[in-house]
PDB file of N, CA, C, O and CB in Angstrom:
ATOM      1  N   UNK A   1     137.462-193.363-125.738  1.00  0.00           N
ATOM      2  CA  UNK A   1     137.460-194.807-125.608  1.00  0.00           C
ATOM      3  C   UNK A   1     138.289-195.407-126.743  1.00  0.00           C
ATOM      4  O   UNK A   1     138.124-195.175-127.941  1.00  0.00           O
ATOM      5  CB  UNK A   1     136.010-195.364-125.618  1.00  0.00           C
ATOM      6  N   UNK A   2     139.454-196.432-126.047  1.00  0.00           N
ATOM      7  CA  UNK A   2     139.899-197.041-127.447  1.00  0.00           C
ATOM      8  C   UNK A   2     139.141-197.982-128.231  1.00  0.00           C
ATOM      9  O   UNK A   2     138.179-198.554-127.718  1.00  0.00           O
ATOM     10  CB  UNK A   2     141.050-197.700-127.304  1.00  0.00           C
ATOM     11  N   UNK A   3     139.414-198.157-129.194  1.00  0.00           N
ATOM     12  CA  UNK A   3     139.002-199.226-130.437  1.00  0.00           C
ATOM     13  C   UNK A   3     139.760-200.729-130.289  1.00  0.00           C
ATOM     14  O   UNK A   3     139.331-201.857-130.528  1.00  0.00           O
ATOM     15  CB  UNK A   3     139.539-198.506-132.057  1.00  0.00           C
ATOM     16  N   UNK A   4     141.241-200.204-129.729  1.00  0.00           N
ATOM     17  CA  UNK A   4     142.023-201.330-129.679  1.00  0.00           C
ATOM     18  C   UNK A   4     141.416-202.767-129.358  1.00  0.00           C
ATOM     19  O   UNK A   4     141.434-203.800-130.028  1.00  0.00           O
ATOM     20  CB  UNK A   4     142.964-201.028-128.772  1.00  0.00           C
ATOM     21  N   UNK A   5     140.971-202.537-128.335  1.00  0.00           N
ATOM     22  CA  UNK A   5     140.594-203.723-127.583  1.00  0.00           C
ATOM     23  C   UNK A   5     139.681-204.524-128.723  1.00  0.00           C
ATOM     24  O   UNK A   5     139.845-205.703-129.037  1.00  0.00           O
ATOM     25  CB  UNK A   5     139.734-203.312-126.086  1.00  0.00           C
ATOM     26  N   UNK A   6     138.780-203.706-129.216  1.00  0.00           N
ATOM     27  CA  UNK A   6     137.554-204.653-130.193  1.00  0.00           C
ATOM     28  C   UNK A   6     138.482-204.809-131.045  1.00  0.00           C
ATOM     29  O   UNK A   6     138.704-206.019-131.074  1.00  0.00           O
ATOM     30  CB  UNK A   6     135.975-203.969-130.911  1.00  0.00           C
ATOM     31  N   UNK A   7     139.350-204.126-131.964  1.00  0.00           N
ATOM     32  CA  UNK A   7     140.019-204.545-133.204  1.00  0.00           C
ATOM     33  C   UNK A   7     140.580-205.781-132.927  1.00  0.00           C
ATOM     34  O   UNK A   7     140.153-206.869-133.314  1.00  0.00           O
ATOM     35  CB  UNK A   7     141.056-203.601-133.713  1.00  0.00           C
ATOM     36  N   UNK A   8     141.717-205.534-132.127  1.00  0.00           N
ATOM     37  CA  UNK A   8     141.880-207.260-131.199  1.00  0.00           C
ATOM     38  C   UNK A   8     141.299-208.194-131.341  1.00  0.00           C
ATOM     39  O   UNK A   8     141.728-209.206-131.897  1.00  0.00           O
ATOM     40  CB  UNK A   8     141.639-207.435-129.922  1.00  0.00           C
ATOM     41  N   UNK A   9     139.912-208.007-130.740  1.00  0.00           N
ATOM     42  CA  UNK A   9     139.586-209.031-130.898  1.00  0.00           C
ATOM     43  C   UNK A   9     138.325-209.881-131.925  1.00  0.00           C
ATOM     44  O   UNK A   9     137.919-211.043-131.900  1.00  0.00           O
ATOM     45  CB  UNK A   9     139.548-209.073-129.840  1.00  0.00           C
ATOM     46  N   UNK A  10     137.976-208.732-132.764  1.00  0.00           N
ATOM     47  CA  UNK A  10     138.161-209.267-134.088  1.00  0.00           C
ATOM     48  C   UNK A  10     139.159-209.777-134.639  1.00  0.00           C
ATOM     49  O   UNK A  10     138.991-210.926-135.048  1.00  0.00           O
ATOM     50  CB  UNK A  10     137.949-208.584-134.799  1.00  0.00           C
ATOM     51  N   UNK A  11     140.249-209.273-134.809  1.00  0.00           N
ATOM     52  CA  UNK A  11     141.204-210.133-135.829  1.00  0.00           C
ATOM     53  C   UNK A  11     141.612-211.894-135.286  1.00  0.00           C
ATOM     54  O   UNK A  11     142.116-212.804-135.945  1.00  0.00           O
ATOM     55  CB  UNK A  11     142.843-209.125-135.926  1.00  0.00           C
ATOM     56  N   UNK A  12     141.090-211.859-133.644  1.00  0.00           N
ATOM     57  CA  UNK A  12     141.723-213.020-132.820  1.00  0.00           C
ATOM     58  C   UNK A  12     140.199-213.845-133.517  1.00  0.00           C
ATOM     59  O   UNK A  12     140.262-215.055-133.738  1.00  0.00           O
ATOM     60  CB  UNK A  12     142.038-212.759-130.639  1.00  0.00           C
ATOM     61  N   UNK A  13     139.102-213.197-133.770  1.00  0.00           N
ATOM     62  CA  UNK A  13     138.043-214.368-133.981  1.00  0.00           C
ATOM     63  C   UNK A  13     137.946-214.526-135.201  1.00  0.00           C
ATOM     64  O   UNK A  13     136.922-215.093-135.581  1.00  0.00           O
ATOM     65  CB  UNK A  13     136.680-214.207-133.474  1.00  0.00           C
ATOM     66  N   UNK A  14     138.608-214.242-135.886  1.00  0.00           N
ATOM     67  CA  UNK A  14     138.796-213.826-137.732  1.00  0.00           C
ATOM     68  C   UNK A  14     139.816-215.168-138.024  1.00  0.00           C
ATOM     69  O   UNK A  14     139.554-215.968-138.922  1.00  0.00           O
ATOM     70  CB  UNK A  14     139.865-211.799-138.229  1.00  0.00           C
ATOM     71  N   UNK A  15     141.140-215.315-137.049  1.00  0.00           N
ATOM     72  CA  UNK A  15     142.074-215.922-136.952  1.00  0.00           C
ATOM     73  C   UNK A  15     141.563-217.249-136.766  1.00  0.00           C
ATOM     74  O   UNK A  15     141.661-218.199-137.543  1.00  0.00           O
ATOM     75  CB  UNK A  15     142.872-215.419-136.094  1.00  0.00           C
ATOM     76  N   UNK A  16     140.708-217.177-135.047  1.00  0.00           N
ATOM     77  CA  UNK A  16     140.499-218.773-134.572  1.00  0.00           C
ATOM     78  C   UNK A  16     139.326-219.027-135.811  1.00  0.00           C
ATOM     79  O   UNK A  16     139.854-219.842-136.567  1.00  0.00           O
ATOM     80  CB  UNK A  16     139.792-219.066-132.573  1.00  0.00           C
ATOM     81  N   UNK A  17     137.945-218.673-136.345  1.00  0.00           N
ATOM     82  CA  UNK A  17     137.616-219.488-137.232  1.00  0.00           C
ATOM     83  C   UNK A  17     138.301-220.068-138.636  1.00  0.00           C
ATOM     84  O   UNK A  17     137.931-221.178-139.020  1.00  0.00           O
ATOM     85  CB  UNK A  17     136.693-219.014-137.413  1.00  0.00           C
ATOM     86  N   UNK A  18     139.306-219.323-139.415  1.00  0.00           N
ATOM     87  CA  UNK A  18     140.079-219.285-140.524  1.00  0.00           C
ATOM     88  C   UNK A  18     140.759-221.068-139.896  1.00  0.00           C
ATOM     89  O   UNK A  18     140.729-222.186-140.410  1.00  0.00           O
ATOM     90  CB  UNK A  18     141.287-217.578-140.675  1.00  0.00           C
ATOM     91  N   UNK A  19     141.196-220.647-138.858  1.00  0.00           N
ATOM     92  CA  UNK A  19     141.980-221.693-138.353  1.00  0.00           C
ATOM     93  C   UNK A  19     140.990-223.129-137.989  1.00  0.00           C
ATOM     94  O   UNK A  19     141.597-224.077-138.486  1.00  0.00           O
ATOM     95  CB  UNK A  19     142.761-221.053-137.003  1.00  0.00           C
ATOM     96  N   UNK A  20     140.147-223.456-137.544  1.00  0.00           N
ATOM     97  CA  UNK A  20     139.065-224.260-137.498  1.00  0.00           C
ATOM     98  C   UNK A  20     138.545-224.522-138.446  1.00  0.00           C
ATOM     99  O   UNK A  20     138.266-225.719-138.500  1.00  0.00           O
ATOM    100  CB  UNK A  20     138.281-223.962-136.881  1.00  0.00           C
ATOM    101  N   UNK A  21     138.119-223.695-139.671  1.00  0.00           N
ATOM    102  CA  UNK A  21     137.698-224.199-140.899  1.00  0.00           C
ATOM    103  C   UNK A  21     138.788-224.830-141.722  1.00  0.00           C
ATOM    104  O   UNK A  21     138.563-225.494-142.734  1.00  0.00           O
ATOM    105  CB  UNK A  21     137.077-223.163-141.626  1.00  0.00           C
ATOM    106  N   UNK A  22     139.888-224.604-141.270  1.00  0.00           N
ATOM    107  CA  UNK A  22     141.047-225.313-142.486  1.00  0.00           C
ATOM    108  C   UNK A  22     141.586-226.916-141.842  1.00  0.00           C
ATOM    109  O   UNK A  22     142.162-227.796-142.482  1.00  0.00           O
ATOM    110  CB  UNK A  22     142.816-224.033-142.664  1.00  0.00           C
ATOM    111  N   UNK A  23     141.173-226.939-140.339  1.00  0.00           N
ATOM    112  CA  UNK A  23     142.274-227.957-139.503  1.00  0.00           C
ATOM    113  C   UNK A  23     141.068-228.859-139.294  1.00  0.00           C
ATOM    114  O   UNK A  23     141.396-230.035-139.134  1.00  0.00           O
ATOM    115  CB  UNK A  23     143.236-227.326-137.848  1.00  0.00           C
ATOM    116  N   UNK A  24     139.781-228.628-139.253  1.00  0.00           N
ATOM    117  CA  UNK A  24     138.680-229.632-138.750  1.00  0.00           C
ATOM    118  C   UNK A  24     137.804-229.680-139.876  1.00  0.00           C
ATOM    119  O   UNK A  24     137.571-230.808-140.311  1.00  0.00           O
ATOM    120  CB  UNK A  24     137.855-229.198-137.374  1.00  0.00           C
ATOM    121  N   UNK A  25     137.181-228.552-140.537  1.00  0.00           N
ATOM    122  CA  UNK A  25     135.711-228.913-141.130  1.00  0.00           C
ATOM    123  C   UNK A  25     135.806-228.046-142.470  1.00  0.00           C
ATOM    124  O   UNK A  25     135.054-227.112-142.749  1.00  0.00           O
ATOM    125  CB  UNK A  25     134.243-228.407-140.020  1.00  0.00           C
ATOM    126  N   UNK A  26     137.329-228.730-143.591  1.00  0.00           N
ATOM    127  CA  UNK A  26     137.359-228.385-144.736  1.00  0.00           C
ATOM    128  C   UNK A  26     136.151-228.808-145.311  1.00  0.00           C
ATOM    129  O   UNK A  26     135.306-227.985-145.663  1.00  0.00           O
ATOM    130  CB  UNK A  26     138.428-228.776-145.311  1.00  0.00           C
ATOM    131  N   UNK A  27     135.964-230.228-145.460  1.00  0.00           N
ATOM    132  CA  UNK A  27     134.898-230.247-146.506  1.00  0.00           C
ATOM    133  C   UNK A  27     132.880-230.867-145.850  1.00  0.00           C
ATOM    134  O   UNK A  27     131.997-231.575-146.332  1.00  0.00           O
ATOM    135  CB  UNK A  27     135.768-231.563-147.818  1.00  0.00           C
ATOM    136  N   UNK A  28     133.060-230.029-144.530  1.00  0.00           N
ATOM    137  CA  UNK A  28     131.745-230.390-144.066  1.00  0.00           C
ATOM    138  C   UNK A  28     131.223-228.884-143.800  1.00  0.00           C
ATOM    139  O   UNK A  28     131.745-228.219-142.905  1.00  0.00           O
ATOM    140  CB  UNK A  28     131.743-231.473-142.681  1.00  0.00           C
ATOM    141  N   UNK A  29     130.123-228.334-144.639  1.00  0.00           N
ATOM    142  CA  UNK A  29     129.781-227.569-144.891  1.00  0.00           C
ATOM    143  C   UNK A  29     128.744-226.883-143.345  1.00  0.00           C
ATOM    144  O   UNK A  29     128.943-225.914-142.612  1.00  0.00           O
ATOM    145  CB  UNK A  29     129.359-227.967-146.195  1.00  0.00           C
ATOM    146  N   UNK A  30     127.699-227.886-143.372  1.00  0.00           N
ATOM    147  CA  UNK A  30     126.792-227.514-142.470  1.00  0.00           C
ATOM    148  C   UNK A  30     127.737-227.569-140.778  1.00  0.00           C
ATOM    149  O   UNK A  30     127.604-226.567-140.075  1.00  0.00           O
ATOM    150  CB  UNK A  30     125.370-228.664-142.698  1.00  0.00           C
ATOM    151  N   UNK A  31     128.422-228.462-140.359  1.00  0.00           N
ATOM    152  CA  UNK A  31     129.405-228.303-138.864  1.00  0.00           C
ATOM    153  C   UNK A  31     129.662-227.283-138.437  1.00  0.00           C
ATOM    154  O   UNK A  31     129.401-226.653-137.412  1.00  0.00           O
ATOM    155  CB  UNK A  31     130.673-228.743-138.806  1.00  0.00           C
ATOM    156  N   UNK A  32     130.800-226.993-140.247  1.00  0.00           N
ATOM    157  CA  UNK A  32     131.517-225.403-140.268  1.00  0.00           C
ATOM    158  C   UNK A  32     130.851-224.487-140.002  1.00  0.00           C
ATOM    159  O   UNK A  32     131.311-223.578-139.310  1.00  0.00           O
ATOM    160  CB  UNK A  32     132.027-224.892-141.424  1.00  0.00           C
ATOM    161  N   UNK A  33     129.117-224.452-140.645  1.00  0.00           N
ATOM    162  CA  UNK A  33     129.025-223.232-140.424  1.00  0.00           C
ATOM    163  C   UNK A  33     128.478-222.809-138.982  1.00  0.00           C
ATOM    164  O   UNK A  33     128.602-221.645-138.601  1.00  0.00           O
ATOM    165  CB  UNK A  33     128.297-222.775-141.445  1.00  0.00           C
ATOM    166  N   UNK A  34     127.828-223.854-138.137  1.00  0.00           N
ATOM    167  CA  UNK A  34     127.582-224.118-136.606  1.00  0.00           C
ATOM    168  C   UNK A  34     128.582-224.119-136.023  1.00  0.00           C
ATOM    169  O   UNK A  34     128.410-224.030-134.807  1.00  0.00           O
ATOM    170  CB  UNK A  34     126.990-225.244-136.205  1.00  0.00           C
ATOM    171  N   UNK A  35     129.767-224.192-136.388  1.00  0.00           N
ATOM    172  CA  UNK A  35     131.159-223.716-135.057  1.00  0.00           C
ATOM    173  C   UNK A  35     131.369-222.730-135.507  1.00  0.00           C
ATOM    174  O   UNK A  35     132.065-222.163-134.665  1.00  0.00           O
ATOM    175  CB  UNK A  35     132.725-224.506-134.798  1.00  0.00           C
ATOM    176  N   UNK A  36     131.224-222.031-136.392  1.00  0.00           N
ATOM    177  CA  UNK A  36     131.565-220.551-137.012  1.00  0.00           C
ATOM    178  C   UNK A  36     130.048-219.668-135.965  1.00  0.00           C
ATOM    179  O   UNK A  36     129.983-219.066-134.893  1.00  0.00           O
ATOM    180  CB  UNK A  36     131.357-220.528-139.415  1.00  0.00           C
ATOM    181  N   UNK A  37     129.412-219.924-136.662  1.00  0.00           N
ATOM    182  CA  UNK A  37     127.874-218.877-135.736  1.00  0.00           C
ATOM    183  C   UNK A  37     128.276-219.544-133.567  1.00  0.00           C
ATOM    184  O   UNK A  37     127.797-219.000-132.572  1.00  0.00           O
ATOM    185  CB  UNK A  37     125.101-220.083-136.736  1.00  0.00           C
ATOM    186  N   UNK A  38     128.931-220.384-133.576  1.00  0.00           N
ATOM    187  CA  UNK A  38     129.109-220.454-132.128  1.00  0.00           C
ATOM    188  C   UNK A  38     130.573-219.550-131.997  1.00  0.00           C
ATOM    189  O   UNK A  38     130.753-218.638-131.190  1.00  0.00           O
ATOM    190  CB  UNK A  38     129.186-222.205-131.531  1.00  0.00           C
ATOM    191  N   UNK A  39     131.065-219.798-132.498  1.00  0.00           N
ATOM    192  CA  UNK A  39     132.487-219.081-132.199  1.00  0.00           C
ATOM    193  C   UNK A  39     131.735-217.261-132.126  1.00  0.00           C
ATOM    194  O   UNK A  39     131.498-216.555-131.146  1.00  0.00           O
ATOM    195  CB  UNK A  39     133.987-219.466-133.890  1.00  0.00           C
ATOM    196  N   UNK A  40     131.571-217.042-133.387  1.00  0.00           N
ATOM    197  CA  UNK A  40     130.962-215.479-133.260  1.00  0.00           C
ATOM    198  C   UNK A  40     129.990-215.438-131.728  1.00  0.00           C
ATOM    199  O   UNK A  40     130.420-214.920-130.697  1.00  0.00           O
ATOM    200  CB  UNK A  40     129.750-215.084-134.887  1.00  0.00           C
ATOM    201  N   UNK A  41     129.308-215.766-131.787  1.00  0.00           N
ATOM    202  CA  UNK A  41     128.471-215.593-130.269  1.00  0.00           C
ATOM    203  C   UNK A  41     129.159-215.611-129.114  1.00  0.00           C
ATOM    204  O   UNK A  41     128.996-214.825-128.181  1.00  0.00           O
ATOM    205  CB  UNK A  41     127.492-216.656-129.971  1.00  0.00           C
ATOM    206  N   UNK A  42     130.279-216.910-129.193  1.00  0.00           N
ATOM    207  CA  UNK A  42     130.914-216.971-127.766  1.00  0.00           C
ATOM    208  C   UNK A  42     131.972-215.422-127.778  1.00  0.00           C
ATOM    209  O   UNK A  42     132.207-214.747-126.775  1.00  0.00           O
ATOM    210  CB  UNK A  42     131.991-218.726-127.560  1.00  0.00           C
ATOM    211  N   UNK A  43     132.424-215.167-129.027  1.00  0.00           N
ATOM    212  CA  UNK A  43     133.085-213.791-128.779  1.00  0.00           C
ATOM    213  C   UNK A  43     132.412-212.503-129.009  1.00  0.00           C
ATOM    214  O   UNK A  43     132.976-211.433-128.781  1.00  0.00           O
ATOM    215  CB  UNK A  43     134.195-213.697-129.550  1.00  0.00           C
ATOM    216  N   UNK A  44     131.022-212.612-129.530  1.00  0.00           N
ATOM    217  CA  UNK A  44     130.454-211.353-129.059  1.00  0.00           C
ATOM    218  C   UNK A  44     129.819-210.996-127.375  1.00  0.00           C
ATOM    219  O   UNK A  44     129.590-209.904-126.853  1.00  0.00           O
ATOM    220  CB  UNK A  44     129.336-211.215-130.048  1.00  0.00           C
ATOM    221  N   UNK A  45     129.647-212.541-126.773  1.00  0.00           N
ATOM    222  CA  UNK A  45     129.354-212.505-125.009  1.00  0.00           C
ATOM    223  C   UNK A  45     130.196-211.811-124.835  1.00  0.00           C
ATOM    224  O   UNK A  45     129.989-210.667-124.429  1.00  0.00           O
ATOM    225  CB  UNK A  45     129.442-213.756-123.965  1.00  0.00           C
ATOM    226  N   UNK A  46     131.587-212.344-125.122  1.00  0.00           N
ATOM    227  CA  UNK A  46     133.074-211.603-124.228  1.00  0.00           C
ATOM    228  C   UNK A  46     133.189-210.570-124.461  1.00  0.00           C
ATOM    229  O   UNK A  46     133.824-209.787-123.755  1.00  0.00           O
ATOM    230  CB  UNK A  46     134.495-212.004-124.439  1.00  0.00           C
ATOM    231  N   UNK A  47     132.535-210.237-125.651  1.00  0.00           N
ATOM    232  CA  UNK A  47     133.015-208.507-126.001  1.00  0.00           C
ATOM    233  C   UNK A  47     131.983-207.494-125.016  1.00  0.00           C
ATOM    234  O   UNK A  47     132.295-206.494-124.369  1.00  0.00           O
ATOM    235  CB  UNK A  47     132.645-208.007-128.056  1.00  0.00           C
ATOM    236  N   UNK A  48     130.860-208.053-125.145  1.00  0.00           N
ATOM    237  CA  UNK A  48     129.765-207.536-124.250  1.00  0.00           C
ATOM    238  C   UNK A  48     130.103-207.589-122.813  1.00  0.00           C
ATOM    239  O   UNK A  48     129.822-206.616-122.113  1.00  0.00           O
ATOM    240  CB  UNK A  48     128.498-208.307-124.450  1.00  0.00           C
ATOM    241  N   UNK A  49     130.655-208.585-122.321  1.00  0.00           N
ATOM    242  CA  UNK A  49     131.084-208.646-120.658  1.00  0.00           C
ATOM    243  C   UNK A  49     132.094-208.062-120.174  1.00  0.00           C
ATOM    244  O   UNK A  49     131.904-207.439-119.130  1.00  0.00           O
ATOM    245  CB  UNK A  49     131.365-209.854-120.156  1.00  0.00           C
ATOM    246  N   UNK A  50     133.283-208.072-120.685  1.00  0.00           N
ATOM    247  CA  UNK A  50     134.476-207.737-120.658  1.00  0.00           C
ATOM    248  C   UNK A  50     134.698-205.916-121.400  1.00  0.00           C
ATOM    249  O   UNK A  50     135.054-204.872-120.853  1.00  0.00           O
ATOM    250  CB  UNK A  50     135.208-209.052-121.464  1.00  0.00           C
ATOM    251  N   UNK A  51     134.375-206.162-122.543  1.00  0.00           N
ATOM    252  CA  UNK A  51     135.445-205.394-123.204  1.00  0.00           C
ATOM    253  C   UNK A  51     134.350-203.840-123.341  1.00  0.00           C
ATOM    254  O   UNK A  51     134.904-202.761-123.547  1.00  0.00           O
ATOM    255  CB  UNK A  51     136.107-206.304-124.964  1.00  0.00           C
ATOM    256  N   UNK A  52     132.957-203.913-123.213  1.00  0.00           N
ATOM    257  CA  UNK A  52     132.380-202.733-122.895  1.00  0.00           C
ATOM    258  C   UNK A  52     131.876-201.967-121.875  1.00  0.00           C
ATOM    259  O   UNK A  52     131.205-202.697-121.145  1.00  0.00           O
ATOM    260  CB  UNK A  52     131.765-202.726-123.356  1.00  0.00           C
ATOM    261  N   UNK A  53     131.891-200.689-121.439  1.00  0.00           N
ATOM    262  CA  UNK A  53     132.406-200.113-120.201  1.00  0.00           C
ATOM    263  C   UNK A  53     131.271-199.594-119.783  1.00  0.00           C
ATOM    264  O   UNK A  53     131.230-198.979-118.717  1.00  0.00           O
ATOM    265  CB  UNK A  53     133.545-199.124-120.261  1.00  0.00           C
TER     266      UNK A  53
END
């Protein structure tokens, strides 16, 4: 089984929060960290639906 696919898409959810914490919710602490714990969830569903066999 490859790895590829999960490495992927870690680095893509590594990317989109880095990117959301700098463009929307620099200095609001508690938001950030509720679109951060939603972002992780919405891409651990996908990893679970999609990406494991």
């Amino acid at each position: 089984m490859s790895k590829l696919p999960l490495i992927l898409t870690a680095l893509a959810m590594v990317a989109l929060i880095v990117g959301v914490d700098v463009l929307f919710f620099r200095d609001h602490f508690w938001p950030r960290l509720m679109v951060n714990v939603g972002i992780v969830l919405v891409f651990g569903a996908f990893t679970l639906r999609f990406l494991r066999h």
